[in-house]
N, C-alpha and C positions, 0 to 999 in steps of 0.2 A: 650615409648609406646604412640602410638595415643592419644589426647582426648579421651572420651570419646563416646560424636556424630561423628565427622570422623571418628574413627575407625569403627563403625556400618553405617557411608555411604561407608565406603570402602568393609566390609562383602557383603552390599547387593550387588557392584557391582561386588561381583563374583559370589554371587549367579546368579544375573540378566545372567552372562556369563557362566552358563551352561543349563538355558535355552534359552541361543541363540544356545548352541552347540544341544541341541535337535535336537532345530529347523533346524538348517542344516539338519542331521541327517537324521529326518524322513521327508526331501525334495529330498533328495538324495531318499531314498526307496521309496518313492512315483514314482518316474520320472521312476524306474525301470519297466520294462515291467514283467519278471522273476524273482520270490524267489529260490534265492537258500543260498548256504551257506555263502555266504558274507551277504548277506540281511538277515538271521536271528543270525546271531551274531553281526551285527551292531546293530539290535533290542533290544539283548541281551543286549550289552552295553549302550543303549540310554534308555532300561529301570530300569539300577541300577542308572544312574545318576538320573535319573527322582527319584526313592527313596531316594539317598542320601541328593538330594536337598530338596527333602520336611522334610524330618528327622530333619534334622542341622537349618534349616528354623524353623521348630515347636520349637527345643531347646531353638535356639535362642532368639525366641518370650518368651516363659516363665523366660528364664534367665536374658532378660531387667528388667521384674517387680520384680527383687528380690528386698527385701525391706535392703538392705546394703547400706555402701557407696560407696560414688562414682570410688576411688580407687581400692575397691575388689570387687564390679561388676565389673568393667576393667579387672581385671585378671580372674575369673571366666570364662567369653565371651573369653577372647583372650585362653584360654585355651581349650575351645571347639572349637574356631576356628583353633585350631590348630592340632585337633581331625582329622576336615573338611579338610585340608590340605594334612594330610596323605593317608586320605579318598580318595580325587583328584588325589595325585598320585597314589596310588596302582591301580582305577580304570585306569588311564591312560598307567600306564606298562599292563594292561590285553587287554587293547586295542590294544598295539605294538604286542600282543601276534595274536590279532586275525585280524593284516592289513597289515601283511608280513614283522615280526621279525627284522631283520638287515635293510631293505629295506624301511621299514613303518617312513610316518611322524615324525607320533604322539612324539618318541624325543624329535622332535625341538619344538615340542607343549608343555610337560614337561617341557624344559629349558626357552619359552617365560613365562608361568606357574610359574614358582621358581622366573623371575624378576619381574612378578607382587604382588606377597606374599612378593616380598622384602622389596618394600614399606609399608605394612603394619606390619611387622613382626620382633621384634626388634632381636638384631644379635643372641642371643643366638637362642632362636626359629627358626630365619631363617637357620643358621648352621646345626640345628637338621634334616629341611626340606629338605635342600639340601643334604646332606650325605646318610639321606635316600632313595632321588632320585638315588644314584648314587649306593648305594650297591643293592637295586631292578633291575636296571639297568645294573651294570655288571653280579649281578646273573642270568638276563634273556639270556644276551649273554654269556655268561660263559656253561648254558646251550644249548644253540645252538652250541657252539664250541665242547664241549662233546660229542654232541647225546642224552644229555635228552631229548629236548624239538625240536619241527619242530613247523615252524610258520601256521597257519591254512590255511591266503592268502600270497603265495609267491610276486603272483603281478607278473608283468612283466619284473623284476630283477632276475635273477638264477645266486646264488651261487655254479660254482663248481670248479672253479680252484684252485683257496686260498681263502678258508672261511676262516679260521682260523685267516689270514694274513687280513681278511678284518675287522673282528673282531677285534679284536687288533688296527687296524689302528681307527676303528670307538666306541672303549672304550676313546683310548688316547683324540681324537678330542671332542667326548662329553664330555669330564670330565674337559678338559681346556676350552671347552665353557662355560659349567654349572658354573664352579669354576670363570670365568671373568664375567659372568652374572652377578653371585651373588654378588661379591665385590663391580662392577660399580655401581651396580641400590644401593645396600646396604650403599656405599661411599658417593652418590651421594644424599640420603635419609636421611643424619647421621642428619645433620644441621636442618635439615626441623621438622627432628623426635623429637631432643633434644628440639627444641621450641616447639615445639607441648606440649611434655612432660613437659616444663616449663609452659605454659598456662596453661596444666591442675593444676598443680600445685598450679598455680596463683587462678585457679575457684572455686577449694578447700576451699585454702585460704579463697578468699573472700565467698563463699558460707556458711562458718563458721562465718565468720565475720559478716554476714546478719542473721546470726541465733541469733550471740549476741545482735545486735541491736533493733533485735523482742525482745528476752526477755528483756535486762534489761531497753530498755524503757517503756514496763510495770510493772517496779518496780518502786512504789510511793516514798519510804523512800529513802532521799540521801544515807547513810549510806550503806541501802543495797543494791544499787545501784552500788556506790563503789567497794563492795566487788564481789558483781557478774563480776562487771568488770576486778578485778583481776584474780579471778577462771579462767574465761574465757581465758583471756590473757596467763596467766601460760599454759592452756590446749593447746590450740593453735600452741606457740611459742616452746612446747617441754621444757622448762625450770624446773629449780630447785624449781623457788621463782619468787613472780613479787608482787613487792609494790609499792602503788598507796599516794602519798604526795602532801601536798598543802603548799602553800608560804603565810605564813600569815605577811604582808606587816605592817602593825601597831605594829607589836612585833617582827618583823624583826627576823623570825623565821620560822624552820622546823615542818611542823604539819604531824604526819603519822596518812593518814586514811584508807587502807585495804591492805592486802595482803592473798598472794596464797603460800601455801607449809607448811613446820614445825611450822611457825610463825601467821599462819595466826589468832588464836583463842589470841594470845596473843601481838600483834604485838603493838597496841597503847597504852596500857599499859606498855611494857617492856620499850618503846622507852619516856615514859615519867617520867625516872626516870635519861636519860644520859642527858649530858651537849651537848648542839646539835650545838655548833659555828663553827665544819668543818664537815659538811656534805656533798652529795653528792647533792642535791639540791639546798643546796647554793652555789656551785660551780657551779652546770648549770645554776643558775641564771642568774651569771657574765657571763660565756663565752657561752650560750645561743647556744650551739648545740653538739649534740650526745657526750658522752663519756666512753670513755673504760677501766675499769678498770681491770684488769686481775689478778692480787692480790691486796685482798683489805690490807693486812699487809703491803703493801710498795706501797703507795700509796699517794703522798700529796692532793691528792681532800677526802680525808676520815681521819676521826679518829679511830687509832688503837683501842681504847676505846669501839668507836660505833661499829668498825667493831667486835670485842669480844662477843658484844650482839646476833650476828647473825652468822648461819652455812654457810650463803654465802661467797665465797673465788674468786668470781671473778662477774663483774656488769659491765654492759648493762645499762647509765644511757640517759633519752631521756628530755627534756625541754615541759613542758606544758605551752601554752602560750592564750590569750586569744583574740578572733576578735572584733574588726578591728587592733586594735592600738595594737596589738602582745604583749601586759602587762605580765606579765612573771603571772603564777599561780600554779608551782608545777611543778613535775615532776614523769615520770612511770622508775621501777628500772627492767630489768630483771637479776635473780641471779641463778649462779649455785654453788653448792655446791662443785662442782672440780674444780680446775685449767681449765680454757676454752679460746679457741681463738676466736672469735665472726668471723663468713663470713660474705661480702658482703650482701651473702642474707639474715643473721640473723638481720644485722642491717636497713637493708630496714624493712624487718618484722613488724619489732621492730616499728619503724619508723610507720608505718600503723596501728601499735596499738593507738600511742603515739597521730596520728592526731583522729584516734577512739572517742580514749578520747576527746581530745581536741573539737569533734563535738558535743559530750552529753554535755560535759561544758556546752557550749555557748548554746545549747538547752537549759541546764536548767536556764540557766543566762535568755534566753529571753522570757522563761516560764514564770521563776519569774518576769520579768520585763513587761511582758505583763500583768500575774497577779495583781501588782501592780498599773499599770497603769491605768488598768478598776474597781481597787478600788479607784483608785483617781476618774475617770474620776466619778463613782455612786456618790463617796461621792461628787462630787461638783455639780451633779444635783439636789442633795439632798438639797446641801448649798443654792443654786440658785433657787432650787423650795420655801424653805422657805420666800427669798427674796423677790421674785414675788410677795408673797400673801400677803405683809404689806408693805400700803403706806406714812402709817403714819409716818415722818421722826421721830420724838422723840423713834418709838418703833425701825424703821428702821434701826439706828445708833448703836443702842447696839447686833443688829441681825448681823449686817454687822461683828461689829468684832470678835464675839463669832465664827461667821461659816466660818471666815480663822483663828482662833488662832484653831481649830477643825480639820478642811479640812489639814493643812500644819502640826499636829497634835504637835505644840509648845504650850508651858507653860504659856506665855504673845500675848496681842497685844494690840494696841493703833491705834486711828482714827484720823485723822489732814484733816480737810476740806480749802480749800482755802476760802478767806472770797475778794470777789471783790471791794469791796469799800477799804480795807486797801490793796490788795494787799498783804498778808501775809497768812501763815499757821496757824490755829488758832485748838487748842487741842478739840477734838469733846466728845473722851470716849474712856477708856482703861478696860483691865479685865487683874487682876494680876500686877499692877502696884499700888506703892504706894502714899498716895496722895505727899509727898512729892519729888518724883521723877518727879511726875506730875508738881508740880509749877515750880522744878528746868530747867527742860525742856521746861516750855515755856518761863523761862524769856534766853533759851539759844538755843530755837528752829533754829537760826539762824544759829547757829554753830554746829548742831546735824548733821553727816555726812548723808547725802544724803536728807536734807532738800531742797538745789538746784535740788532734782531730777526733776521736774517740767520742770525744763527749759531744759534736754536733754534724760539722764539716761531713761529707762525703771523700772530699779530694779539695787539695790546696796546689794550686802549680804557680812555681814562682820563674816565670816563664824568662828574666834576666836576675840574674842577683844584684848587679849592678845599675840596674834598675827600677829593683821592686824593695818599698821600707820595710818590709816583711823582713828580707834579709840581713839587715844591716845592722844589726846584735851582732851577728856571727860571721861578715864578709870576709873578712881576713882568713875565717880560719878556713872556708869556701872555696876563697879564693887559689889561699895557700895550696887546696888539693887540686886545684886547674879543672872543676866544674863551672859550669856561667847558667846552667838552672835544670831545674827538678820539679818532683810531682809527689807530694805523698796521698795516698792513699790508705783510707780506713778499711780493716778487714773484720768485718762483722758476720757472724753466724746467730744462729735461733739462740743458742744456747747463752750469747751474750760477745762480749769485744775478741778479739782474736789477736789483733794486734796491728801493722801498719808497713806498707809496703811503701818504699820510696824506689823512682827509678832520674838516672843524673845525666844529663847530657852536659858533652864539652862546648856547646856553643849553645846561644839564646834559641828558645824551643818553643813556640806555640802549639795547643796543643786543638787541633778539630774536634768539631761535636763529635763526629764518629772515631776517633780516636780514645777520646773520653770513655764513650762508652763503651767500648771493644775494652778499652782498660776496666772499665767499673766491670764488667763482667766477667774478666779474668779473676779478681780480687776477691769478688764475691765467690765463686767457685773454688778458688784455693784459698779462701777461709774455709768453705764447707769441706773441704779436702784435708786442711789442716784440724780442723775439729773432729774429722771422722778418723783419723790416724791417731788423736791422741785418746779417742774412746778408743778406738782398736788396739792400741799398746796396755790401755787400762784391762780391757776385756783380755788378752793375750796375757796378759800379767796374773790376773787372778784366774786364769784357768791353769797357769800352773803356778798356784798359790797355795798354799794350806788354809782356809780362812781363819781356824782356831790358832795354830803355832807361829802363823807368817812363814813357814820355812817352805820352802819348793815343796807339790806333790809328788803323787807318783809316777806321772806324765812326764814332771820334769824331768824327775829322777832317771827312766827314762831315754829322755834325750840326751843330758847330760853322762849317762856312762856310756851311750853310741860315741857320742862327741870324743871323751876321753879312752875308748876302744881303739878308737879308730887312729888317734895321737900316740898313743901308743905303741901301736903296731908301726904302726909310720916310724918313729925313732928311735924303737928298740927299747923303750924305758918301762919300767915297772908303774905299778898302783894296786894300792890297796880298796878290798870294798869292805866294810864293817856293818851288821847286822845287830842293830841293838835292841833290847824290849825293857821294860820296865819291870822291876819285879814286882808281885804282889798287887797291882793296880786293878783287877778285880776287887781287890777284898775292900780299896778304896772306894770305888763306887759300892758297893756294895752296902759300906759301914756310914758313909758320909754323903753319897750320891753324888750324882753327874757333872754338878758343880763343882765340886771339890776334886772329881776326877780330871775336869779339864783343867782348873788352877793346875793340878801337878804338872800333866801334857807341855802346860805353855810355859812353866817355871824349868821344868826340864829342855824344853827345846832352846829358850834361851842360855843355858847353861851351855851346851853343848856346843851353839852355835859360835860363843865368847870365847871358846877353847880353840878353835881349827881356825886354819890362814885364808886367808881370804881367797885362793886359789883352790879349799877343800868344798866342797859343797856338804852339807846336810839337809836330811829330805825326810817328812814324815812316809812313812812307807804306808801305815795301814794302823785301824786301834790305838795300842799304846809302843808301838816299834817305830824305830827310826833307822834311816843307811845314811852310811857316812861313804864317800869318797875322796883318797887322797892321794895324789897326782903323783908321779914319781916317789911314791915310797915303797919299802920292802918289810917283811912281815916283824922285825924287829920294833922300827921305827912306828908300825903302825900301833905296838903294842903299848909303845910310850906315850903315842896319844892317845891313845885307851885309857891308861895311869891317870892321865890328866884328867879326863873326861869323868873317872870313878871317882876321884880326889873332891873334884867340881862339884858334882853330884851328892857328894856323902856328907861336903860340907853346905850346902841347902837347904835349910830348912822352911817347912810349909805350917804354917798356922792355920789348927784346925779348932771346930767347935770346943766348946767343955775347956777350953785353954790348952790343949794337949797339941805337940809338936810331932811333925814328920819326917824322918831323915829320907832320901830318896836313894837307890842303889838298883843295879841294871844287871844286866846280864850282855855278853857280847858271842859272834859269831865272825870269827876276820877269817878273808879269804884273799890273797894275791895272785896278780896277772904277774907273769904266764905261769908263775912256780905252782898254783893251782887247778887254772882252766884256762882257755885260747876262747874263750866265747863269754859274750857280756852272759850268756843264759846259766851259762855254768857257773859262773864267777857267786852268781845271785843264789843258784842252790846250794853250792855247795856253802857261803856264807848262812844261810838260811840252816843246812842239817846242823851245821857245829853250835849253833844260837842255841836251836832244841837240845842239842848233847849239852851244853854249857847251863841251861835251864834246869837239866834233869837233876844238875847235880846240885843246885842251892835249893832255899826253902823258897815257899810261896809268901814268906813273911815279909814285911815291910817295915820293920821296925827298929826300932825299939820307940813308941808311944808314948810320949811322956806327958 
């Protein structure tokens, strides 16, 4: 049988061919001058085809939309077209009747008629059409040989010497024509027919196959996924049974997860009570394409065992495997409960299922892997947005490793910064690391496997310790902390090495390409993160640096008496501010130049800074002045580090040109909280007037010169 669509472009082009025959028809009567009796039975005839055609035409049209499938609207159609067939001939023997009996075309128009139907009309049908042509046919001449029947138009041929004889002679010739018609065009057809019919087949097929793919990739649940798959499968392929198995490669073992037929409600349960080392899946394993089992009792790819578990007595087994790198992953069983010989075309089928499967796999493989990937990818903008927002390296350093021991979602990590001046990896901060794993590690960081990563390596994952020779210098000591393997990672920025990030899992870890990278992009960002915070503390540092004295500016100065304003006020406690100048330091630059003026600046700042606790600050304030702050003292106590600071000072000496010597001496202005002022602003003036009243009263000399 046709397709479906050709067979309905071949309907309409008969339709289409009996309104061309109209159309002759009523060209022919038109051209005639005279109605007579030929011209209104020609009528006659040119108006039942006109009905039949619109009749079969209307059927036709409603019997497309019947809501079946595809197969039995095919036979429904081709049975009414067969209706229409009959139809064409009987009108066409009425036609012989009325265009001169023995004599008349029409016939040879019948038998061209029966080899256009051949082509569409598979043999059994065409048989039916032809025989019927041929018994209407001798009946009509049969009666003409009698005397029933006279033809309406004789025509221009008269019958009257041997009718009889003419008859007979023009039964025999029509019935070996008709009968050679039908066979050639029918012969000729078979091949053409039988593809056709196998395409439809094939459209079937796959048209069901498209139905399964809508559903069960709108089923969420793997499980039930599965199982629709099986149903489906089983429906399909005609089968007894059809089970759907996975290869669980870590247990080196048969997992069954859904089937179609008797077994289906029970099927992973039954099967997990047999001993599963010869099944049918680990046999496709190994020999990794299609297998036939036709009794599963005498069968060495099967266990008689397993086989007792199930009503299946013969199996259809196919290899699930997985893309790119064809990893083996299961396999689809189909099973009949009788003795069966699989065809060709079952095991194609089969085959079509098996790649089915194989495409939902790998869907759900890169479902899931895409899902995870954009949970990676959130979670490290996450990681990286926290980063961003703290530049302070002491809080920076402990963020760094929290949000990859988090991000790579492992139970330890540890930070190793390269240190430039030694040249070595120096331990920064770990989380879940004990301290004593900590010192053993640095005094053995040499030898820690992928310590050289710096110098080539990207990343080194020693995915078992217990398994990999990489480790096995140091397994004990590994061990000892209860890690089973880790990942280090180089951190490299523009400016050169950074240092090396490790993260530890307590059980053996493989580590995915997208895991890799979501790491390697972490690593690389908080190197750039880590190298941008230690320019930022450098840049922070020397803005509020002196560049000539090293001592804090006046920014710092600054912040540091808010700082201690505010400490103060808080616990009730005193401090002193001190307002010192250089004496004479003009006449230095002046006599010796700028050089010699800043030697004094930085010989002086050091002196001063050697004297106060490490809790005072000293700050170049401006010129050749400097402020002192010191933290809970009182105006006494401040005057005795004054002493000090004069003493320090007076005994300095500066070596100038010509061999002559510099003694250096200052002047001071001290002011205390609160016995003086309640405001860092006041604190600073009024240290500032007493500097000038203490100034006024020494010389401008710096000496004595020697």
């Amino acid at each position: 049988m046709l397709p479906f669509e050709s067979f309905l472009t071949q309907v309409r082009r008969v339709n289409r061919a009996h309104w061309l025959v109209v159309a002759l028809g009523s060209l022919q009567l038109v051209s005639r001058k005279q109605v007579g009796n030929y011209e209104l039975n020609l009528s006659i005839i040119l108006g039942l085809i006109v009905l039949e055609t619109l009749a079969f035409e209307l059927a036709f049209q409603r019997s497309a939309r019947l809501d079946t499938d595809g197969l039995g609207r095919q036979k429904h159609l081709l049975n009414l077209f067969m209706l229409e067939v009959i139809a064409d001939i009987t009108l066409i023997n009425i036609g012989i009747q009325f265009s001169g009996g023995p004599a008349s075309v029409l016939p040879l128009v019948a038998a061209l008629y029966i080899g256009v139907v051949a082509s569409i009309l598979p043999p059994y049908h065409l048989t039916v059409a032809t025989l019927f042509q041929m018994l209407v046919f001798f009946g009509l001449m049969e009666s003409y040989r009698q005397g029933f029947l006279s033809p309406l138009y004789p025509g221009a041929v008269v019958i009257a010497s041997f009718p009889a004889t003419f008859i007979t002679w023009l039964e025999i010739s029509y019935t070996l024509m008709l009968g050679a018609i039908s066979l050639l065009i029918s012969a000729s057809t078979r091949q053409i027919r039988q593809a056709w019919e196998q395409s439809e087949k094939e459209r079937v097929f796959l048209d069901h196959f498209n139905r399964i793919i809508e559903e069960v990739l709108a089923t969420p649940d793997t499980l039930d996924l599965y199982q629709a798959l099986a149903d489906h499968i089983g429906k399909v392929l005609g089968s007894d049974s059809a089970y759907i198995t996975r290869w669980d490669e870590n247990a080196d073992d048969t997992i069954p997860v859904a089937a179609y037929g008797s077994m289906r409600d029970g099927y992973r349960q039954s099967a997990e009570a047999v001993n599963r080392k010869n099944t049918v899946t680990r046999n496709l394993r190994l020999i990794k394409k299609p297998l036939i089992i036709e009794d599963v009792f005498n069968s060495p790819f099967l266990d008689p065992a397993i086989a007792a578990q199930y009503p299946t007595k013969s199996v259809l087994g196919l290899p699930l495997f997985d893309f790119p790198d064809r990893s083996f992953t299961g396999a689809v069983l189909i099973g009949y409960d009788s003795p069966h010989k699989f065809t060709d075309d079952e095991v194609r089928r089969a085959q079509q299922a098996a790649n089915l499967i194989n495409l939902i796999n790998n869907r759900m493989r890169l479902q899931r892997d895409a899902v995870e990937r954009a949970t990676l990818m959130q979670d490290l903008i996450g990681q990286i947005s926290v980063l961003t927002t703290e530049m302070h390296r002491d809080a920076l350093i402990p963020a760094v490793v929290e949000a990859a021991r988090s991000l790579l979602k492992a139970q330890r990590a540890a930070l190793y910064l390269f240190d430039s001046e030694t040249t070595t990896i120096q331990f920064a901060h770990s989380v879940g690391l004990s301290k004593v794993y900590i010192e053993k590690m640095a005094q053995v960081a040499r030898q820690l496997p992928g310590a050289s990563i710096l110098a080539g390596e990207k990343q080194i994952l020693i995915a078992d310790i217990a398994q990999d020779a990489r480790a096995l210098p140091l397994y004990e000591l590994f061990n000892a902390e209860g890690f089973r393997s880790y990942c280090v990672f180089s951190m490299e920025a523009h400016a050169g090495d950074v240092g090396a990030l490790v993260v530890y899992w307590d059980h053996p870890h493989s580590m995915s390409p997208d895991e890799i990278s979501i790491a390697r992009l972490f690593t690389d960002r908080a190197a750039a993160v880590l190298r941008q915070s230690l320019l930022y503390q450098q840049v922070a540092k020397q803005s509020l640096t002196d560049p000539l004295t090293s001592l804090p500016n006046r920014r710092a100065l600054d912040i540091r008496l808010s700082e201690e304003f505010q400490r103060a006020v808080r616990f009730g406690h005193p401090f002193a501010f001190i307002m010192l100048d250089l004496d004479g330091f003009k006449k230095i630059n002046d006599t010796f130049g700028h050089l010699i003026g800043d030697a004094v600046l930085k010989q002086a700042a050091a002196v001063i800074h050697a004297i106060l606790r490490s809790t005072d600050l000293a700050a170049r304030f401006g010129g050749d002045e400097f402020a002192i702050i010191l933290p809970e003292t009182d105006y006494r106590a401040a005057e005795n580090v004054w002493g000090k600071i004069r003493v320090a000072l007076e005994g300095a000496k500066l070596d100038l040109p010509e061999s002559r010597q510099l003694y250096i001496s200052a002047s001071i202005g001290i002011a205390i909280y609160p016995d003086d002022a309640v405001t860092p602003e006041s604190l600073v003036e009024i240290a500032d007037r007493r500097l000038y009243n203490s100034k006024s009263r020494t010389s401008d000399q710096m000496l004595p010169l020697e």
